[in-house]
C-alpha positions as CSV (number, residue, x, y, z in Angstrom):
1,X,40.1,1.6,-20.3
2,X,37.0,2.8,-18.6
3,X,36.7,1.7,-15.3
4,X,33.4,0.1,-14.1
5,X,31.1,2.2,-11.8
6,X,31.2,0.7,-8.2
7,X,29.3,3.8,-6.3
8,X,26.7,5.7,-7.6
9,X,27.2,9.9,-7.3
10,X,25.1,11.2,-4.3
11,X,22.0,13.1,-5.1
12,X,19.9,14.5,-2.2
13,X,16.3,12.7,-2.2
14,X,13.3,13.1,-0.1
15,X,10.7,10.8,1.2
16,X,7.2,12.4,-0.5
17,X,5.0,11.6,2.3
18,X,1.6,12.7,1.0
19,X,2.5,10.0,-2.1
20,X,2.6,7.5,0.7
21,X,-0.5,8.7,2.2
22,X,-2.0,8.9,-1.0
23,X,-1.1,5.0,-1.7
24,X,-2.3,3.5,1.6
25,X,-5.5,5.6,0.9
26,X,-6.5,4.7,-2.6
27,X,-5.7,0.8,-1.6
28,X,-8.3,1.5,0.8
29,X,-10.5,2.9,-1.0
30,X,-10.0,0.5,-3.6
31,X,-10.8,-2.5,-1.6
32,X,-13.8,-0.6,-0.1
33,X,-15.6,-0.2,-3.5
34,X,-14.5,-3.5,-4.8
35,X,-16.4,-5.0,-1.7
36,X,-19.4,-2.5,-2.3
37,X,-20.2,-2.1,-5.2
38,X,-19.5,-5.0,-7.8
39,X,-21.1,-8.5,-7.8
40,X,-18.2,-11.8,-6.5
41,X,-17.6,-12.3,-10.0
42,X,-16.5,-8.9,-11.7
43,X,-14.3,-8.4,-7.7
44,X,-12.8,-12.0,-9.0
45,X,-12.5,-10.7,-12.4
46,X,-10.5,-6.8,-11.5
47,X,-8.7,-8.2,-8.3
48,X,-6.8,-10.7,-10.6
49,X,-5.9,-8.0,-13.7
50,X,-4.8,-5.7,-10.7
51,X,-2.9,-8.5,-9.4
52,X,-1.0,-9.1,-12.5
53,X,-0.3,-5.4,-12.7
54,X,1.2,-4.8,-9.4
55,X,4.1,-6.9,-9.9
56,X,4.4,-6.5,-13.4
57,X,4.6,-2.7,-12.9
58,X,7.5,-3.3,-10.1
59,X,9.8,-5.7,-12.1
60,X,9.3,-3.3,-14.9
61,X,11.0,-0.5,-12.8
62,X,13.5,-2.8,-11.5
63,X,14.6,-4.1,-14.7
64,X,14.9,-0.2,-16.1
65,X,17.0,0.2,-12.8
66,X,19.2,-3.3,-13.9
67,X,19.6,-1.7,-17.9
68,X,20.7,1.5,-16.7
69,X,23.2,0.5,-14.6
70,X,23.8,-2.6,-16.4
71,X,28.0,-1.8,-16.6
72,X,27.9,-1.4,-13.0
73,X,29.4,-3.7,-10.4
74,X,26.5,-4.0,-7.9
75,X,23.3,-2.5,-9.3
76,X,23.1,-3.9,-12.7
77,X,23.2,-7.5,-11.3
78,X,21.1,-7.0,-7.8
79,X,18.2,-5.4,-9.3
80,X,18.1,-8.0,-12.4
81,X,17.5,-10.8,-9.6
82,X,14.8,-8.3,-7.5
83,X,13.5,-7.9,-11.4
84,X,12.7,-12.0,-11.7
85,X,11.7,-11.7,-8.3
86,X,8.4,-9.3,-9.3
87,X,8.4,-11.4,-12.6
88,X,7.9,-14.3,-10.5
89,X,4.8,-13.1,-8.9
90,X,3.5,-12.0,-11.9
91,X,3.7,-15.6,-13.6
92,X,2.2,-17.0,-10.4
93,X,-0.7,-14.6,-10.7
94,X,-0.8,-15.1,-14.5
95,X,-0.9,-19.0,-14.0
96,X,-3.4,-18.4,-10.8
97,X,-5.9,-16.6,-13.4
98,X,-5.7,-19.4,-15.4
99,X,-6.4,-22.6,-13.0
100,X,-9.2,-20.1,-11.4
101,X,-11.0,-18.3,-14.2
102,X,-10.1,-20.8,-17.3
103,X,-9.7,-23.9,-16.1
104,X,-11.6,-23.7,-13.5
105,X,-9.4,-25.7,-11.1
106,X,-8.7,-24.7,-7.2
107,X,-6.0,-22.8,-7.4
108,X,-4.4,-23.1,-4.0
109,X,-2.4,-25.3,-3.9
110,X,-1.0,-25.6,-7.4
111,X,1.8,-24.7,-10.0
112,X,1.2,-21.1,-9.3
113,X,2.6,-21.3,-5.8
114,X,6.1,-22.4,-7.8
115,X,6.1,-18.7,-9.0
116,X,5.2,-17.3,-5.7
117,X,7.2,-18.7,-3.7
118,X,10.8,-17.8,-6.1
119,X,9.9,-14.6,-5.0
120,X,11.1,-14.6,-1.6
121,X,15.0,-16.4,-2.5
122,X,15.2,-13.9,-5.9
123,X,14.3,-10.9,-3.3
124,X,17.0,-12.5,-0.9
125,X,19.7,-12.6,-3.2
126,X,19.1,-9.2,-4.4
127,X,19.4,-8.1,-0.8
128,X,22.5,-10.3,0.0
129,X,24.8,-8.8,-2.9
130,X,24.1,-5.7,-1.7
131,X,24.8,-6.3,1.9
132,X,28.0,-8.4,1.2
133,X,29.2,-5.2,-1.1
134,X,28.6,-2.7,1.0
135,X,28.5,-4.6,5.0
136,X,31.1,-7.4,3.7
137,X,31.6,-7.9,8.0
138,X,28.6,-8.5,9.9
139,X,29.0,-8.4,14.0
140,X,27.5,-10.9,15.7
141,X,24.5,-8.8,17.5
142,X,23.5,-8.2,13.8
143,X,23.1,-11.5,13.3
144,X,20.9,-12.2,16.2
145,X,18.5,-9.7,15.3
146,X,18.3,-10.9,11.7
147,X,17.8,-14.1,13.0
148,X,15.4,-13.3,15.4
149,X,13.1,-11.2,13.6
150,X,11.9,-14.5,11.4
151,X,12.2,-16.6,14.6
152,X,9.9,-14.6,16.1
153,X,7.4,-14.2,12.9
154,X,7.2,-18.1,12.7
155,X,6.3,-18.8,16.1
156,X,3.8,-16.0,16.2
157,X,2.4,-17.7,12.7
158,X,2.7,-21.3,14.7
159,X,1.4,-20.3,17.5
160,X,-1.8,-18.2,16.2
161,X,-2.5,-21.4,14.0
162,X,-2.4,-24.3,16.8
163,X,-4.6,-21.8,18.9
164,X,-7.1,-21.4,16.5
165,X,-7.5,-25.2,15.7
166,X,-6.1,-28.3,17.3
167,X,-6.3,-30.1,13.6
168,X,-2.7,-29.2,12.1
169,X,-3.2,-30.4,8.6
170,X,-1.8,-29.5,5.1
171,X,-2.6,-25.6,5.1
172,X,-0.7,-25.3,8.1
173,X,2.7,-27.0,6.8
174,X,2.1,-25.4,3.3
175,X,1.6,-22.2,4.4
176,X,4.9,-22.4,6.8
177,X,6.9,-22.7,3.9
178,X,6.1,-19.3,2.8
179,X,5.8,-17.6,6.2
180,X,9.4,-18.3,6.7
181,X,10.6,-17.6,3.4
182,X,9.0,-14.0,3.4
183,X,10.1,-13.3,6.9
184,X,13.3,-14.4,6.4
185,X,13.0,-11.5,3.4
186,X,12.0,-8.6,5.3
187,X,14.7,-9.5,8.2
188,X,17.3,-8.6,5.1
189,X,15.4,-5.6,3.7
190,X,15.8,-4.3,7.4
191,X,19.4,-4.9,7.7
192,X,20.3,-3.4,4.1
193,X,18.0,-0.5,5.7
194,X,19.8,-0.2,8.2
195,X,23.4,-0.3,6.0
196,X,22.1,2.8,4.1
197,X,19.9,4.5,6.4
198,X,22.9,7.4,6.1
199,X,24.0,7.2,2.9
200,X,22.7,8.5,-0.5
201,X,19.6,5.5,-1.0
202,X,18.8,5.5,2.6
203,X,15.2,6.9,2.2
204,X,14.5,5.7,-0.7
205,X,15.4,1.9,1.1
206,X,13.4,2.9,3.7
207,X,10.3,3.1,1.4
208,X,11.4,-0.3,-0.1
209,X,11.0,-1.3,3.7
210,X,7.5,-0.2,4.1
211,X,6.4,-2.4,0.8
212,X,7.9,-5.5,1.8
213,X,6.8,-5.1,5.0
214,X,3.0,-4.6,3.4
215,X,3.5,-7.9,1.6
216,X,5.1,-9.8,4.3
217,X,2.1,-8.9,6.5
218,X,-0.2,-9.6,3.8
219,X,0.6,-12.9,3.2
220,X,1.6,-14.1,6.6
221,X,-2.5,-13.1,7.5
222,X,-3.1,-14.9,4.1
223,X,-1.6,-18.3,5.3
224,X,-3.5,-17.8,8.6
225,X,-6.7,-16.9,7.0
226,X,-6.8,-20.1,5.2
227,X,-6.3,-22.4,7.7
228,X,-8.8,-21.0,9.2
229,X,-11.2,-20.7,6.2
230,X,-11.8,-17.2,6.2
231,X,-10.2,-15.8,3.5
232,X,-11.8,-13.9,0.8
233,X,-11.1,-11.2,-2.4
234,X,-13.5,-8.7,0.3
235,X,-10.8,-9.0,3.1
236,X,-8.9,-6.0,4.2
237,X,-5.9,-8.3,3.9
238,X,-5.9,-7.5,0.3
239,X,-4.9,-3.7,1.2
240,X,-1.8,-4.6,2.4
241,X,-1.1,-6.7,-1.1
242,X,-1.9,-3.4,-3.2
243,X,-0.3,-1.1,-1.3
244,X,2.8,-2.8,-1.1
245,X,3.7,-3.0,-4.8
246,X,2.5,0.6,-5.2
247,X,5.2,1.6,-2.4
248,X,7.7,-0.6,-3.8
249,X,7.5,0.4,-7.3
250,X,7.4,4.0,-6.1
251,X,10.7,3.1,-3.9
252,X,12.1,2.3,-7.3
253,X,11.8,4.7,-9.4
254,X,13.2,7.1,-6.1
255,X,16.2,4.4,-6.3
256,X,16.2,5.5,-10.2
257,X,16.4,9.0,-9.8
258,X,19.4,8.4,-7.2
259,X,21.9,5.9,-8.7
């Protein structure tokens, strides 16, 4: 009977800086031409296609990740739920287009925000399984500084908002909801970083860090930005969004080549 595969077989792997370079550069860029060159409606119009693409393009090479390995005790089943997770956010963008451009409804807040915000718990559980597998104990200082990264997150969040206006209304609440859920994310990412920073997918986790990390900034400045009504397709916030996914799906085809 042929036993199940539990770890994958080490193969050296390499951080490509000048890809990296090359990612937070072209999002740049990108935002910089969109914000130059085209009228508000065709930026509305290629900012939402992009946005479906991004996350469509990282579930895609999560769920080849989940396939290959799909016998395997660990990776088959983690990277399914990190594969819904991207799905997720492209429904949400999907449904986002379709309040905004179709229907023309206000899209924030609506059923969209249903897709973005499974996201952050699908991400989470992906992360947990593979901490529990491989860091089944946790010490206690770990567990401060996981809990404190998000503690820390939310009050900068909190206290950035009540600063900037007096009024604490809906945004504020709303936008709480997905400030902690997201920290809450990266505070895993950096503990499963941390868990394979010496083994085989330690770099290639390390470049799954700096995405999240993109996205988490990106939409904790989002959440801000709205409150106080200054949010717009032109912001620079919107670099962080695109470069994320095109770090994270680059993370995961390195995590391909290496389990």
């Amino acid at each position: 009977m042929k036993t199940p595969e539990i770890v994958p077989e080490k193969i050296d792997s390499h951080i490509n800086v000048k890809i990296l370079l090359l990612i937070g550069l072209s999002a740049t860029v990108f935002q910089y031409v969109l914000s130059s060159l085209f009228t508000p409606d065709d930026v509305d119009l290629i900012v939402s296609i992009v946005s479906i693409i991004n996350p469509l393009a990282a579930a895609f090479a999560g769920f080849l990740i989940s396939y290959r390995y799909r016998k395997s005790i660990i990776f088959g089943k983690s990277y399914l739920f990190l594969s819904f997770g991207f799905l997720s956010v492209f429904l949400g963008e999907i449904t986002y287009l379709i309040y905004d451009l179709i229907l023309g409804i206000e899209p924030y807040p609506s059923i969209a925000d249903v897709f973005f915000f499974a996201y952050s718990p699908l991400l989470i559980i992906y992360l947990i399984i593979n901490i529990r597998f491989f860091q089944p104990i946790t010490k206690h200082t770990t567990i401060i500084w996981v809990a404190a990264i998000p503690t820390i997150i939310i009050l900068t969040y909190a206290g950035l908002s009540l600063y900037e206006t007096e009024d604490v209304g809906f945004d504020f609440y709303y936008g709480s909801i997905f400030v902690i859920a997201t920290s809450i994310t990266l505070s895993f990412t950096i503990l499963c970083t941390k868990i394979f920073k010496d083994g085989t997918l330690g770099k290639s986790w390390l470049i799954l860090l700096f995405g999240i990390l993109a996205l988490t900034l990106g939409d904790d400045i989002y959440y801000y930005l709205e409150i106080t009504e200054n949010y717009d397709l032109t912001h620079p916030v919107n670099i962080l969004w695109y470069a994320g996914y095109w770090i994270i799906t680059y993370a995961l085809l390195k995590h391909k080549e290496i389990i």
